[in-house]
C-alpha positions as CSV (number, residue, x, y, z in Angstrom):
1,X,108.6,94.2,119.1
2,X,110.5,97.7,118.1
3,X,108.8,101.1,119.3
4,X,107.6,102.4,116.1
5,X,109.5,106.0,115.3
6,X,105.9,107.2,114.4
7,X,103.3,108.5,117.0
8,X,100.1,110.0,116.4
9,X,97.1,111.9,118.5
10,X,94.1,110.6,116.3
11,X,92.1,108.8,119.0
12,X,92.7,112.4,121.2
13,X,91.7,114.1,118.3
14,X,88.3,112.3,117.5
15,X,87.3,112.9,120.9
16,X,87.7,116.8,120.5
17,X,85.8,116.6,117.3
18,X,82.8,115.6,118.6
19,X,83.4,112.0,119.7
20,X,83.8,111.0,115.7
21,X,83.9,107.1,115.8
22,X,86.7,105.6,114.1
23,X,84.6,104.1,111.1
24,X,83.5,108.0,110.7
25,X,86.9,108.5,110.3
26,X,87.9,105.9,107.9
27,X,84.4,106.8,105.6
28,X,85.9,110.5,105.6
29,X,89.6,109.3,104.6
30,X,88.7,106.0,102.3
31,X,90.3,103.0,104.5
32,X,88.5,100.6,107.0
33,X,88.1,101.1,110.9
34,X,90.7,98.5,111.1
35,X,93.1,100.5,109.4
36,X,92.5,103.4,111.7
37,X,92.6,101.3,114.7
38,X,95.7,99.9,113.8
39,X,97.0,103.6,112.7
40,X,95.9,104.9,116.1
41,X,97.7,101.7,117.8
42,X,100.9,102.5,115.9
43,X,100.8,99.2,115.0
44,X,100.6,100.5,111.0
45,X,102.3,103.9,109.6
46,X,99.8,105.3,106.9
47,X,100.7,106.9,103.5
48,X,102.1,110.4,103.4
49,X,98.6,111.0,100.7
50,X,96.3,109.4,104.0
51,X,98.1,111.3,106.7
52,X,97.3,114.7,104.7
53,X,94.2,113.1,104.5
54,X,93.6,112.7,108.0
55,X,95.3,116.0,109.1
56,X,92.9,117.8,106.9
57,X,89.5,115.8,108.5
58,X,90.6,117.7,111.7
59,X,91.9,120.8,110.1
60,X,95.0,120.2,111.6
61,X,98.7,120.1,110.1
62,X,100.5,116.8,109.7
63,X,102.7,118.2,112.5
64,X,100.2,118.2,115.4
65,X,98.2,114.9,113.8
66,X,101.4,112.4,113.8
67,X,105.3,112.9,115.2
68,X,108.4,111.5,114.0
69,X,110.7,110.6,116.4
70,X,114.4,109.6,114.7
71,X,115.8,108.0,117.8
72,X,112.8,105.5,118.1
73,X,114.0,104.4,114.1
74,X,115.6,101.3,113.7
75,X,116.5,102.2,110.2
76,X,118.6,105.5,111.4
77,X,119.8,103.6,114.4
78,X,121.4,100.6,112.6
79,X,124.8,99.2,114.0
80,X,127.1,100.0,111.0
């Protein structure tokens, strides 16, 4: 399975805020707790609208909630 290009520090930031569980997280932002623990596994990239969403439940900008990394991205990376 591909490394996904997308990384995130939800699980580290849920701790710092009080320990919130991850179905907390998903009532706050309007998905299931499976959609945060796959989100938090980086086994499923959320929507640009829910990662504003989720930045903004820890007051945070997108930058410091999930990172992009363009040489992990198969799509940029294709053999041409």
């Amino acid at each position: 399975m591909a490394e996904s290009p997308i990384s995130n520090n939800i699980r580290k930031l849920r701790f710092f805020h009080d320990e919130m569980t991850q179905k907390e997280l998903a009532d706050r932002v309007g998905v299931t707790r499976q959609t945060i623990l796959a989100i938090e596994n980086e086994k499923y990239s959320p929507s640009l609208e829910l990662a504003f969403r989720i930045a903004a439940v820890f007051d945070s900008p997108l930058e410091e909630v999930f990172t992009y990394d363009p040489d992990a991205d198969p799509v940029l990376n294709k053999k041409k």
